[in-house]
N, CA, C and O atoms as CSV, one atom per row, in Angstrom:
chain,resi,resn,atom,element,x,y,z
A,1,UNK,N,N,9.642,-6.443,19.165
A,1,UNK,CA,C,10.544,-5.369,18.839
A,1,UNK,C,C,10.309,-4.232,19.829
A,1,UNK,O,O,9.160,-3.951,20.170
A,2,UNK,N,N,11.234,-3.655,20.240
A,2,UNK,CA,C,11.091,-2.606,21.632
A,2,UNK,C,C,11.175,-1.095,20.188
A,2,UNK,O,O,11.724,-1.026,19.089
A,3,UNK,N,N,10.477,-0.316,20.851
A,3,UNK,CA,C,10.461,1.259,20.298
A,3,UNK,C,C,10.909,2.076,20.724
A,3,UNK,O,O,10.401,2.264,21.829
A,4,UNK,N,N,11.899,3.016,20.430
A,4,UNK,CA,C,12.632,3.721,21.364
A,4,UNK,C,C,12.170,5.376,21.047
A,4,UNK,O,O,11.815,5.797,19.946
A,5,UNK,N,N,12.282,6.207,22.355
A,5,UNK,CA,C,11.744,7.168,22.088
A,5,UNK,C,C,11.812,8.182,20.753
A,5,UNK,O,O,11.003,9.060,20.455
A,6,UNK,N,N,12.691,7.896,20.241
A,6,UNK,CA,C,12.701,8.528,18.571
A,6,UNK,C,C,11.175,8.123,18.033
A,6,UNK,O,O,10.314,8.881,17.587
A,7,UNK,N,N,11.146,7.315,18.138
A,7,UNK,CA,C,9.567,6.543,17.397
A,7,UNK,C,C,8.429,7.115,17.805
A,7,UNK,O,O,7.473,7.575,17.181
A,8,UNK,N,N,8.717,7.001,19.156
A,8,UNK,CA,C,7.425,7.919,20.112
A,8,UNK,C,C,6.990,9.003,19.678
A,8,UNK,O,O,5.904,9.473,19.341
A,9,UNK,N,N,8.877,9.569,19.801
A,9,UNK,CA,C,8.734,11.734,19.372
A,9,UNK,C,C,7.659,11.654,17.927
A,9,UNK,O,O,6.468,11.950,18.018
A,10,UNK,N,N,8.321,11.193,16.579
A,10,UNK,CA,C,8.433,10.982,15.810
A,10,UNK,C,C,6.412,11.002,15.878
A,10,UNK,O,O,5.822,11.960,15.379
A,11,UNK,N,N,5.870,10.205,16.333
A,11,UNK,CA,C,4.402,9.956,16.034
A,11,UNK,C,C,3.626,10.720,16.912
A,11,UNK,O,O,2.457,10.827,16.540
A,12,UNK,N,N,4.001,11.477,18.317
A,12,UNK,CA,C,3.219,12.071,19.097
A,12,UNK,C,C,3.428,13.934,18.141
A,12,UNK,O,O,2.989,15.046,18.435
A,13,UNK,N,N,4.375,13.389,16.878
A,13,UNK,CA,C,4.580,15.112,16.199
A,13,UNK,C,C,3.663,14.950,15.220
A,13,UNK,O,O,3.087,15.836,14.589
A,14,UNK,N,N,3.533,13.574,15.104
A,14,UNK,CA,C,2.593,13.650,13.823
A,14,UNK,C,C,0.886,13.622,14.301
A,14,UNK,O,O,-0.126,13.907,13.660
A,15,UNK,N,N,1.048,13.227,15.472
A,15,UNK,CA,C,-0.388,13.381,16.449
A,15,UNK,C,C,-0.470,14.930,16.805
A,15,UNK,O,O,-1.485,15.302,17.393
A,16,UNK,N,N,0.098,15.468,16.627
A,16,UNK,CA,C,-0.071,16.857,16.848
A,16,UNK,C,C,-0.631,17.687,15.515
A,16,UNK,O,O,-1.538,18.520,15.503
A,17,UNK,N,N,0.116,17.248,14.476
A,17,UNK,CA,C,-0.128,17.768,12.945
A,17,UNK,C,C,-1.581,17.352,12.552
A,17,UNK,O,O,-2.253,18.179,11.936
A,18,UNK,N,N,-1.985,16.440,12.781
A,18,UNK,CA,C,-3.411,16.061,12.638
A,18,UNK,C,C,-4.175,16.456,13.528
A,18,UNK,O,O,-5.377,16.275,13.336
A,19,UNK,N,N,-3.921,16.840,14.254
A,19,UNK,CA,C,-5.027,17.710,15.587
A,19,UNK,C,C,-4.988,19.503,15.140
A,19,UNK,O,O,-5.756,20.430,15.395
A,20,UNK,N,N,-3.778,19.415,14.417
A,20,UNK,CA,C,-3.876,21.063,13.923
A,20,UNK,C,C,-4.388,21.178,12.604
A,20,UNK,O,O,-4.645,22.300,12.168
A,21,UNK,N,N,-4.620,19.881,11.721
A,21,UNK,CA,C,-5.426,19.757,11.007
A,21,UNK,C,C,-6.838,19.616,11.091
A,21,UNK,O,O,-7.730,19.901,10.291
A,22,UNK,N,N,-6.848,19.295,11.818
A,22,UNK,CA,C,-8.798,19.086,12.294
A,22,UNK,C,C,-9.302,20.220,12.917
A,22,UNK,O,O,-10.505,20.454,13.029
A,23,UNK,N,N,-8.127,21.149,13.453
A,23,UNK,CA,C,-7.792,22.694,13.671
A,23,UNK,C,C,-8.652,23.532,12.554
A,23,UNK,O,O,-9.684,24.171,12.763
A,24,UNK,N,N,-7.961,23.362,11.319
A,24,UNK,CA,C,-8.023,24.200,10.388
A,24,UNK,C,C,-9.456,23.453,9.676
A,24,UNK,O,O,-10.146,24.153,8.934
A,25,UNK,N,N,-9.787,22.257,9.898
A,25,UNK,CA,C,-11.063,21.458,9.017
A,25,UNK,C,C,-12.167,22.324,9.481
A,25,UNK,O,O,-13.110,22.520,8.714
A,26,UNK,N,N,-12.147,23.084,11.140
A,26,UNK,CA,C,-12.929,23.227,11.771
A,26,UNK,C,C,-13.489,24.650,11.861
A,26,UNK,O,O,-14.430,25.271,12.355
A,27,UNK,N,N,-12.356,24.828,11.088
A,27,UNK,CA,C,-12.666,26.716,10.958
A,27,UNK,C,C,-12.603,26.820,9.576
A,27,UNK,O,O,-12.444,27.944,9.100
A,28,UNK,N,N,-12.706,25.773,8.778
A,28,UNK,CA,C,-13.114,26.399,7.155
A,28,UNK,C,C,-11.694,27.098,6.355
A,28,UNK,O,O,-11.665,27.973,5.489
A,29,UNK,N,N,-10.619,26.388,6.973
A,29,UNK,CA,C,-9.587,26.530,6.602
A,29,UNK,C,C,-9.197,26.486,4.720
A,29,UNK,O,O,-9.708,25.550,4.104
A,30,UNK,N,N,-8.465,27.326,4.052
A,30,UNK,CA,C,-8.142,26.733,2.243
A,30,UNK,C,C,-8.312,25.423,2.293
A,30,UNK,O,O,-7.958,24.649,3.182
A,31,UNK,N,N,-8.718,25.264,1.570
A,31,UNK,CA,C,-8.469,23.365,1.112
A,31,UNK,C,C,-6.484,23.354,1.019
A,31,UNK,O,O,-5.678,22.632,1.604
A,32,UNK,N,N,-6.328,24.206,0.270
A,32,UNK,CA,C,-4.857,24.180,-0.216
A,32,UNK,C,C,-4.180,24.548,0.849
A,32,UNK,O,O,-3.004,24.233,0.667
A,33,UNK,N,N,-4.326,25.046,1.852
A,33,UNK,CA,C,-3.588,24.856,3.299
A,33,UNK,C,C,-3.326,23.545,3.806
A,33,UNK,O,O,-2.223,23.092,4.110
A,34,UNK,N,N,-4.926,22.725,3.898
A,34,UNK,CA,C,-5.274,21.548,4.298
A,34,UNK,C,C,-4.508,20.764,4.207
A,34,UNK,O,O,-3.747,20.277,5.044
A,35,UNK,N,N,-4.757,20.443,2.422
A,35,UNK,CA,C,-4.224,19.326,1.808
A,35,UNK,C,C,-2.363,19.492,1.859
A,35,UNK,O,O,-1.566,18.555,1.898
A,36,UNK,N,N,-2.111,20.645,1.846
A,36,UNK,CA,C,-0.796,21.067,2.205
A,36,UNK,C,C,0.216,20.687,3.442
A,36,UNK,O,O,1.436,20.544,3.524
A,37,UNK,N,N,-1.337,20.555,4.752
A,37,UNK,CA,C,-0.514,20.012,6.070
A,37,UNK,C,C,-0.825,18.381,5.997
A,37,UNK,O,O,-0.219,17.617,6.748
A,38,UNK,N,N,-1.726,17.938,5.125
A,38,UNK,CA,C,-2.136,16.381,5.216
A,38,UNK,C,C,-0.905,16.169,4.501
A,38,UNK,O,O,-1.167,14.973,4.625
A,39,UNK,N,N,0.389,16.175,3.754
A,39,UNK,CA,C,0.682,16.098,2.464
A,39,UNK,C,C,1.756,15.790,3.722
A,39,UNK,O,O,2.106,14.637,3.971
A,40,UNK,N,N,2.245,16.962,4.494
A,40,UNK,CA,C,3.313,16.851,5.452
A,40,UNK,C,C,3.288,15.675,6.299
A,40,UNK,O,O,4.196,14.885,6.560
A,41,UNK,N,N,1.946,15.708,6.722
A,41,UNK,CA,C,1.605,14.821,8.049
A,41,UNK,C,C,2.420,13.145,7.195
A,41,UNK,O,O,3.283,12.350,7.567
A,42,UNK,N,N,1.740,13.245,6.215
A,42,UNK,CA,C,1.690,11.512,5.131
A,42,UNK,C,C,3.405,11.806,5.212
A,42,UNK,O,O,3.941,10.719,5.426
A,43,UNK,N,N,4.102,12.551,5.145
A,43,UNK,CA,C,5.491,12.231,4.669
A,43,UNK,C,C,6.349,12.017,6.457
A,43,UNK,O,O,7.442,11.504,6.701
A,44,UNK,N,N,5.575,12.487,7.195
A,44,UNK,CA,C,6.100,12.217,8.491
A,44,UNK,C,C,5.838,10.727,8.633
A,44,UNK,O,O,6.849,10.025,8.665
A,45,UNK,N,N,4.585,10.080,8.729
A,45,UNK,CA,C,4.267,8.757,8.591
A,45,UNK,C,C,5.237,8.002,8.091
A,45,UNK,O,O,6.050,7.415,8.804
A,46,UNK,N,N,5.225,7.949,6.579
A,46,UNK,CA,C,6.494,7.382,5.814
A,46,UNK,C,C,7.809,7.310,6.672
A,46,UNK,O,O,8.394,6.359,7.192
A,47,UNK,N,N,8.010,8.391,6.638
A,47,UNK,CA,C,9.681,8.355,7.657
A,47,UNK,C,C,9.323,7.790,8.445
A,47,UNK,O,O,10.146,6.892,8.621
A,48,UNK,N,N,8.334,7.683,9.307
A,48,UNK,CA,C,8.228,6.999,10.633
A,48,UNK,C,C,8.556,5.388,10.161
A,48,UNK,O,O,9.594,4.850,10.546
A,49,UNK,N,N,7.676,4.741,9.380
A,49,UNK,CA,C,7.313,3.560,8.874
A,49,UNK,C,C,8.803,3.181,8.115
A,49,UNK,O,O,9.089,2.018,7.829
A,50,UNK,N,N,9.311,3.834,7.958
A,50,UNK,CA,C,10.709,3.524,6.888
A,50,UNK,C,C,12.060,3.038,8.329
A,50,UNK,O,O,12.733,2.009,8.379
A,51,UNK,N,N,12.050,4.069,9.190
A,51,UNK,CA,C,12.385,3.762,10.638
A,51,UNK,C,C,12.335,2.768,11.438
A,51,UNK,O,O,13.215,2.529,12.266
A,52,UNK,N,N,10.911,1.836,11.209
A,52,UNK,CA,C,10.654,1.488,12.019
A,52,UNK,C,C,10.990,0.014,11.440
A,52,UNK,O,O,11.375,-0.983,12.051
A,53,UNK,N,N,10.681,0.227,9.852
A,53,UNK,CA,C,11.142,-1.308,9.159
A,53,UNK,C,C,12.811,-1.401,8.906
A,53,UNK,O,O,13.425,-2.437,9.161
A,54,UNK,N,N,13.172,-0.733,8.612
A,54,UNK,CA,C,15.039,-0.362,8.968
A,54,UNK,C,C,15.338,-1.055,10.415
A,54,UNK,O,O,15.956,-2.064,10.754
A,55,UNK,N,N,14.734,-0.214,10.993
A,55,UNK,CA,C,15.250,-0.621,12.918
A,55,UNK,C,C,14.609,-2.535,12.840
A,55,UNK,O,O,15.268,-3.364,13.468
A,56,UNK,N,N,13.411,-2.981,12.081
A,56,UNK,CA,C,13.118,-3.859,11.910
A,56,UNK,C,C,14.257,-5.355,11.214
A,56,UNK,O,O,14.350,-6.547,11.509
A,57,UNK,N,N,14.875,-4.539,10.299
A,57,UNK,CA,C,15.969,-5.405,9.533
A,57,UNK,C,C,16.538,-5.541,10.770
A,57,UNK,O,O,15.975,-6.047,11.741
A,58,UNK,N,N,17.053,-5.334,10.758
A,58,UNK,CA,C,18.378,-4.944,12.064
A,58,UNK,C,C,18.047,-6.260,12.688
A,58,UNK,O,O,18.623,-7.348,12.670
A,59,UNK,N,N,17.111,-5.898,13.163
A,59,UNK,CA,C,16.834,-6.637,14.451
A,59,UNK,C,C,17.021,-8.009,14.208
A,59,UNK,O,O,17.846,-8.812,14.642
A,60,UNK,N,N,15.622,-8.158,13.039
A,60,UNK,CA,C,15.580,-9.900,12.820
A,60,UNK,C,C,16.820,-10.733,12.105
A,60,UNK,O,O,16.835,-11.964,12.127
A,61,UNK,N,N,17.954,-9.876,11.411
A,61,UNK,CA,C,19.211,-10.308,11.066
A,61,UNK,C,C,19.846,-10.790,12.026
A,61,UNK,O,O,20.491,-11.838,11.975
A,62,UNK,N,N,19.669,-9.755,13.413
A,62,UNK,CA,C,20.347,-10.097,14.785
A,62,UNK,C,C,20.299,-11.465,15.482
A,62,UNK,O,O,21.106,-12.147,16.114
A,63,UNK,N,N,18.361,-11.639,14.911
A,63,UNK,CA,C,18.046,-12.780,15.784
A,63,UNK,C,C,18.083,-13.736,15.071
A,63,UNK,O,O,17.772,-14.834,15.533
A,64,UNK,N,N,18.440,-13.606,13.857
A,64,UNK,CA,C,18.191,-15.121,13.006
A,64,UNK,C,C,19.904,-15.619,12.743
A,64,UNK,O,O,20.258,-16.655,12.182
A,65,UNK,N,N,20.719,-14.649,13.275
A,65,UNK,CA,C,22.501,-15.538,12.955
A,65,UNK,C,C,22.090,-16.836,13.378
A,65,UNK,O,O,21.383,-17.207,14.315
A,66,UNK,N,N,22.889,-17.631,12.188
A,66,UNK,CA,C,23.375,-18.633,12.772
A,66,UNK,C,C,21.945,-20.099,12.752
A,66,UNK,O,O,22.053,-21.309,12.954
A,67,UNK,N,N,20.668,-19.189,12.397
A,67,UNK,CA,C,19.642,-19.916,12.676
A,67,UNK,C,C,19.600,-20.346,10.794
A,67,UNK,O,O,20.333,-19.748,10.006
A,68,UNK,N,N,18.758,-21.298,10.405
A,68,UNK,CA,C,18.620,-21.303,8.760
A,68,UNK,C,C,17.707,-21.339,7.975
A,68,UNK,O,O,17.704,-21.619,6.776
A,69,UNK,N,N,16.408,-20.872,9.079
A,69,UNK,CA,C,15.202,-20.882,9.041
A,69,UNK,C,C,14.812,-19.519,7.730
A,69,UNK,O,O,13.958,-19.691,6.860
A,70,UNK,N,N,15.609,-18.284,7.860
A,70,UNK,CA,C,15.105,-17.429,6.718
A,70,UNK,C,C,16.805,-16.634,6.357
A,70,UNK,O,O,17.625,-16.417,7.249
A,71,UNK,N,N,16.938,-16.441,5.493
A,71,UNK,CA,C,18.046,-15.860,4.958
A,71,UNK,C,C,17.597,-14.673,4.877
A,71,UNK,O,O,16.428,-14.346,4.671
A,72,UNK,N,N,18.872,-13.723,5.101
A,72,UNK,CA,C,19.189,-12.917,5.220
A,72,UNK,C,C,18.331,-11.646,3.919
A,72,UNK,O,O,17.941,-10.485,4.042
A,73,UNK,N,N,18.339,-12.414,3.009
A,73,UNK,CA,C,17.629,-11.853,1.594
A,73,UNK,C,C,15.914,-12.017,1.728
A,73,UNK,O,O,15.094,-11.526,0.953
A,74,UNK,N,N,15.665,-12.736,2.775
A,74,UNK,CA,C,14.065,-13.339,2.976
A,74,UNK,C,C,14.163,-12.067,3.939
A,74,UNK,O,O,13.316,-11.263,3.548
A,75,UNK,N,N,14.545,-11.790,4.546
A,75,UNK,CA,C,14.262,-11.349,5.918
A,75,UNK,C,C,14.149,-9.432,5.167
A,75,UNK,O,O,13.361,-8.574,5.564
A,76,UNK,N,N,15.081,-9.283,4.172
A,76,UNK,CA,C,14.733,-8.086,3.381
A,76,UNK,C,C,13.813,-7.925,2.537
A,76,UNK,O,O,13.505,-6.757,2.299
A,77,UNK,N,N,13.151,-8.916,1.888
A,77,UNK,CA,C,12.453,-8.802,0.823
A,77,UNK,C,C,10.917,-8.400,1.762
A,77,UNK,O,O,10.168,-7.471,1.461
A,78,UNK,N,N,10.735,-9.232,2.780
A,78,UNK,CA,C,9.526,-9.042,4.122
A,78,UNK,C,C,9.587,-7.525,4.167
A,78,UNK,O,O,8.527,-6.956,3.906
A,79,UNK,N,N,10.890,-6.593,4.521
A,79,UNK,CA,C,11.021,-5.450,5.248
A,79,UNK,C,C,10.355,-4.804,3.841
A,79,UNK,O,O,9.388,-4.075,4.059
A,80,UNK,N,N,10.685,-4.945,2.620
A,80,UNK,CA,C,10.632,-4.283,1.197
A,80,UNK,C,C,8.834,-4.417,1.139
A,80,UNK,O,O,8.010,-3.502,1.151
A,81,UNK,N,N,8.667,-5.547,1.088
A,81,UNK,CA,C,6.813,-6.106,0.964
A,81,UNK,C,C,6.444,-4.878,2.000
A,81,UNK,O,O,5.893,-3.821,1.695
A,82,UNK,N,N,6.844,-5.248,3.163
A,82,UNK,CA,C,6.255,-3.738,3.902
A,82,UNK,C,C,6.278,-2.719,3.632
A,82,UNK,O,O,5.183,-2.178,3.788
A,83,UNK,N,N,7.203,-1.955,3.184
A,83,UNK,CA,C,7.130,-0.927,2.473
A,83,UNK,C,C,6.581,-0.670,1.328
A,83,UNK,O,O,6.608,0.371,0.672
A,84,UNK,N,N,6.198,-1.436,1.166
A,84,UNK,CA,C,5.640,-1.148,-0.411
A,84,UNK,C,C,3.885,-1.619,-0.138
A,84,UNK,O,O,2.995,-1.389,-0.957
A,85,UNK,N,N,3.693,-2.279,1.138
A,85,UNK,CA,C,2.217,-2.291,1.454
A,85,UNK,C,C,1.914,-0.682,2.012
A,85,UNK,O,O,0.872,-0.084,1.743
A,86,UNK,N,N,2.858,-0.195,2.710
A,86,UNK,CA,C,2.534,0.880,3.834
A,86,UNK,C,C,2.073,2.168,2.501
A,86,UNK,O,O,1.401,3.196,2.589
A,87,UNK,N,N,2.932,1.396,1.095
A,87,UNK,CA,C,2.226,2.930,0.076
A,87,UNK,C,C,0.908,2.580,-0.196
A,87,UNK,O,O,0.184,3.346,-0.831
């Protein structure tokens, strides 16, 4: 599966949020600040991961026309199992 720079942006923002978290770990920052930017960071992840298994459907629907190896409902229930491992 190729990643296109949305994906990139998307995780080098969330590589940033955790470096400004280890920011604030480091200077004795509120906990309730903390847990406040970890809370953000986890919901950036998600979107990322929700993106990436979406852009994932797509794809393997693309590549499996016509083939009869997994149906169309197999090939969602995989994308769903992932999501529901990634919680």
């Amino acid at each position: 599966m190729e990643y296109d720079a949305k994906i990139r942006n998307r995780l080098k923002r969330v590589e940033g949020q955790i470096k400004g978290i280890i920011r604030m770990v480091d200077s004795n920052e509120e906990c309730k600040d903390v847990i406040t930017q970890l809370s953000a960071a986890r919901s950036a992840l998600d979107r990322t991961i929700g993106v990436i298994v979406s852009s994932n459907i797509i794809d393997c629907i693309q590549q499996t026309e016509g083939l009869e190896e997994k149906t169309q409902e197999e090939i969602v229930q995989e994308a769903v199992d992932l999501l529901v491992k990634s919680r």
